[in-house]
C-alpha positions in Angstrom: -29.3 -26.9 -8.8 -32.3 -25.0 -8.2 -33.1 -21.4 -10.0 -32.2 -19.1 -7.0 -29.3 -21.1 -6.3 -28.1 -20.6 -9.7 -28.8 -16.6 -9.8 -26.8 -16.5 -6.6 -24.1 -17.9 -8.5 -23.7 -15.0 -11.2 -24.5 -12.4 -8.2 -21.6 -9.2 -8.8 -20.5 -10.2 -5.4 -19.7 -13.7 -6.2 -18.1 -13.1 -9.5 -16.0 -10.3 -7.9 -15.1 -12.6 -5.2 -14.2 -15.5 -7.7 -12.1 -13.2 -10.4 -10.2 -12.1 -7.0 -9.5 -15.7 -5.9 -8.3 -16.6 -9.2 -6.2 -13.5 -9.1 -4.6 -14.4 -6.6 -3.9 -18.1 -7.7 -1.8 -16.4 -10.6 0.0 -14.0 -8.1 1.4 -17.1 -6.2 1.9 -19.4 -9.6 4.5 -16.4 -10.8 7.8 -17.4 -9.5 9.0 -13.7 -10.2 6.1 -12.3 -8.3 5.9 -14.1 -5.9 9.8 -13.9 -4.7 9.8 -9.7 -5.4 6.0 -8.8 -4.0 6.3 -11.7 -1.1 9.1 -13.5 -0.4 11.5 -10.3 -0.5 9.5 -7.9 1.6 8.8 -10.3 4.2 12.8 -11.3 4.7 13.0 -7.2 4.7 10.6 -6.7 6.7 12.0 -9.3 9.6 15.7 -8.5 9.0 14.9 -4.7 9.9 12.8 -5.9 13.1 15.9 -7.7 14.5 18.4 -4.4 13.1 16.5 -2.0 14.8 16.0 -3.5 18.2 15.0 -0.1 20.2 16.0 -1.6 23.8 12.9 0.4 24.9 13.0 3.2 22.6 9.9 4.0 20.9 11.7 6.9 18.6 14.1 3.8 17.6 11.3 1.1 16.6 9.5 4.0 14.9 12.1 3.7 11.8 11.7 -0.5 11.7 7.9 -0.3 11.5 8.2 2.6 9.0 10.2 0.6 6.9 8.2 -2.3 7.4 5.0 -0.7 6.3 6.6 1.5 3.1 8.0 -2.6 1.6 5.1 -3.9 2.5 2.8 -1.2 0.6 5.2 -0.8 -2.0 6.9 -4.6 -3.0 4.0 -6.0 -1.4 1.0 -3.9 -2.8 2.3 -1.1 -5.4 4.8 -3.2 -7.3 2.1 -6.5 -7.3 -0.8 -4.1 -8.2 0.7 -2.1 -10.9 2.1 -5.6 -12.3 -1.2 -7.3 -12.2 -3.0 -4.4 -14.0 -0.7 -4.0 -16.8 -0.3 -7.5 -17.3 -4.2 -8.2 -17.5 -4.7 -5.1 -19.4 -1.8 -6.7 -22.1 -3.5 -9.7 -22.5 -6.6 -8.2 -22.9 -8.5 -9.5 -19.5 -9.3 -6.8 -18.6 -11.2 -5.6 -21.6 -12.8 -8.7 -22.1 -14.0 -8.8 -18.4 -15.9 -5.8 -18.4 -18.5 -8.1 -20.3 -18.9 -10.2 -17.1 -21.7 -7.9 -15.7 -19.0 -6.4 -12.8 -18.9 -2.8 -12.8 -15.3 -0.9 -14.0 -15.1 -0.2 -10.2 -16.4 -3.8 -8.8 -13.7 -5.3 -11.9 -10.8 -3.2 -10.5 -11.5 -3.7 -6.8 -11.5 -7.6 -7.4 -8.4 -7.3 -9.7 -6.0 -5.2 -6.8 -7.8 -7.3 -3.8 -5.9 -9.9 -3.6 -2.6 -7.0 -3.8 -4.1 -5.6 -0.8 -4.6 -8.6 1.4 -1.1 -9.9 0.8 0.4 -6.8 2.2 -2.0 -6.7 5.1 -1.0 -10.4 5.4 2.8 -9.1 5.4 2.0 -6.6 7.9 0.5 -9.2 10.6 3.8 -11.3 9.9 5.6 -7.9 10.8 3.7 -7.4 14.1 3.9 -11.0 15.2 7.9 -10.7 14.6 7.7 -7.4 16.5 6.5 -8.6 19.7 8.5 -11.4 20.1 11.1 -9.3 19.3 9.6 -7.0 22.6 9.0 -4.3 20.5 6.7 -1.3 22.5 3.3 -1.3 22.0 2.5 2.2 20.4 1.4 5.0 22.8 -1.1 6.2 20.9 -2.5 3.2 17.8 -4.6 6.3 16.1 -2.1 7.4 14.1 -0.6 3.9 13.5 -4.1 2.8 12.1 -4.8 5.9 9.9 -0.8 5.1 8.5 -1.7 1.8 7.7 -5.8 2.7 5.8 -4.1 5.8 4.4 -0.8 3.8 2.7 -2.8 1.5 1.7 -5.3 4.3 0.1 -2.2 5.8 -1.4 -0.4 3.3 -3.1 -3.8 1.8 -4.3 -4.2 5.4 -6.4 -0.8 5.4 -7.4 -1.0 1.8 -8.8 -3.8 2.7 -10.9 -2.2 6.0 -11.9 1.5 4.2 -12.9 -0.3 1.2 -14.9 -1.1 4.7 -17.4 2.1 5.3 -18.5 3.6 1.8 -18.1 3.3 -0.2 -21.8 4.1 -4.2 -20.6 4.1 -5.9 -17.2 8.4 -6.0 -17.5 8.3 -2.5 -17.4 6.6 -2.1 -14.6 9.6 -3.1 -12.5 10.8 0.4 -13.7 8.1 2.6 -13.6 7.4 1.9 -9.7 10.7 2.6 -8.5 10.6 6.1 -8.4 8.1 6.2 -5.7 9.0 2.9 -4.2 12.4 4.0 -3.4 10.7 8.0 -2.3 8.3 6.0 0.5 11.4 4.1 2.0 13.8 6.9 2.0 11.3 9.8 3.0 9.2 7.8 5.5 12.6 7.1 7.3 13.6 10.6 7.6 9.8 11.5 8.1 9.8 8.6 11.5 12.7 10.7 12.6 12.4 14.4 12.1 11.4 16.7 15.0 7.8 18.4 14.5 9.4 22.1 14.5 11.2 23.9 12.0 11.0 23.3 8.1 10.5 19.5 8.4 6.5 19.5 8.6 7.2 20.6 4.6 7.9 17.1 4.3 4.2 16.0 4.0 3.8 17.1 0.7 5.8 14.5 -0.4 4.3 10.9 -1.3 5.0 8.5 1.6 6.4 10.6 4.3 2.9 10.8 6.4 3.5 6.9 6.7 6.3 7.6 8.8 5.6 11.0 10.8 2.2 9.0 11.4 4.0 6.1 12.9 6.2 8.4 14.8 3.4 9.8 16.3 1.9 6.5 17.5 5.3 5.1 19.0 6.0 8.5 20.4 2.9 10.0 21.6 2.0 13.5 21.3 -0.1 13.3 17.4 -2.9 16.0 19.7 0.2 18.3 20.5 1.0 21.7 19.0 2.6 21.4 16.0 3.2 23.7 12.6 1.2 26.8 12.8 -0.1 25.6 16.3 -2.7 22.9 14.8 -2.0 19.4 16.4 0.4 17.3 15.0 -1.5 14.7 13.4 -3.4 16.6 10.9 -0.5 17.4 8.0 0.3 14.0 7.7 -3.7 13.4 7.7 -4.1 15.8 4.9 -1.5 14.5 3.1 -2.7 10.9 3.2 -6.0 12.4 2.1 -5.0 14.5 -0.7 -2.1 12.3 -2.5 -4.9 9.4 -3.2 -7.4 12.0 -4.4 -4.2 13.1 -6.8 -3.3 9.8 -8.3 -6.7 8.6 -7.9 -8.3 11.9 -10.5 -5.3 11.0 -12.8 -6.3 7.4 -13.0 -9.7 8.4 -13.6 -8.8 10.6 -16.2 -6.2 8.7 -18.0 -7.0 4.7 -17.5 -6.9 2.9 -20.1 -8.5 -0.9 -21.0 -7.0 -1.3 -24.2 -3.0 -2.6 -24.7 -0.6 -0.1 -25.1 1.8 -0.5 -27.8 
């Protein structure tokens, strides 16, 4: 092997890219993991497609693809990323990798990549299911798009922010459920409220932009007057902003690399 093919070898890039790959060879070697942050969403995911047939009704799909994108970011993402950071951080990994020449940021990125490409991978099964299921196309993607990058952003943050205060990777079944089980039930209410009234108040809640978001795709109307006169899309758009920047300063703050006892 020459020299320069040997420093391109230990590049950053290429030891990110080969601590994610072997991340991800762990992911699918845990039995529990990989039945809970893949098998499970994905039966979910398809069992709601076929429940909530909409015969034509955008409103109607608007709840199915909610749901599918809350299990998907939260069994398939949150629950595999919180999991994978405690459980590396317990056995010391992630302490000992920071010796590797990666950056914190370039270490953590590789660590939760392969967490993030498994629930995108759920999420193409999801629309591949949906059309031969003849679900509508959205009437407006925007907003389905920005639901997807901003979940994503979200449960990302609040991965990092729950490994904090979860001590071993058993408990981390526990510590996510809390907002698991918020994203499901308020994105479903969110995908169906109206845009007048008190509901807009929703937003401030983790997980319900998800859903008004995806509403607004299947429905149309994210550019229409909606609280306080401003178009519809922005409060979920702030709120997919400014819950990632909340977990995400926590993190920050409060990460640690040593085991918790």
């Amino acid at each position: 092997m020459t020299i320069a093919m040997a420093a391109a070898t230990t590049t950053p890039t290429s030891r990110a890219l080969a601590l994610a790959i072997t991340e991800t060879r762990l992911i699918m070697r845990n039995k529990t993991v990989a039945v809970s942050s893949v098998v499970l969403p994905v039966a979910l995911g398809v069992f709601w497609s076929f429940q909530f047939e909409s015969g034509g009704d955008p409103a109607r799909q608007a709840v199915s693809i909610t749901l599918q994108l809350a299990v998907a970011m939260t069994m398939g993402l949150y629950l595999t990323a919180t999991q994978t950071l405690v459980a590396r951080r317990h056995t010391r990994v992630l302490k000992r990798m920071r010796t590797s020449g990666l950056s914190d940021r370039g270490l953590l990125a590789a660590t939760l990549a392969p967490s993030v490409v498994l629930a995108l991978f759920q999420l193409a099964v999801f629309s591949v299911v949906n059309v031969v299921t003849g679900t509508p196309l959205p009437s407006d993607p925007l907003p389905l798009v920005l639901a997807v990058l901003g979940g994503v952003a979200l449960v990302v943050a609040a991965a990092l922010a729950t490994s904090v205060v979860t001590p071993s990777p058993e408990r981390a079944q526990i510590t996510t459920l809390p907002l698991m089980f918020l994203m499901l039930g308020v994105g479903v209410v969110a995908a169906i409220a109206p845009a007048d009234g008190w509901w807009p108040a929703l937003m401030v809640v983790p997980g319900a932009a998800v859903g008004d978001l995806t509403q607004l795709a299947m429905t149309g109307g994210a550019w229409s007057a909606g609280a306080a006169g401003l178009p519809a899309i922005l409060p979920p758009l702030a709120a997919l902003l400014v819950w990632p920047a909340v977990f995400g300063t926590f993190a920050a703050q409060r990460f640690r690399w040593d085991p918790r006892h």
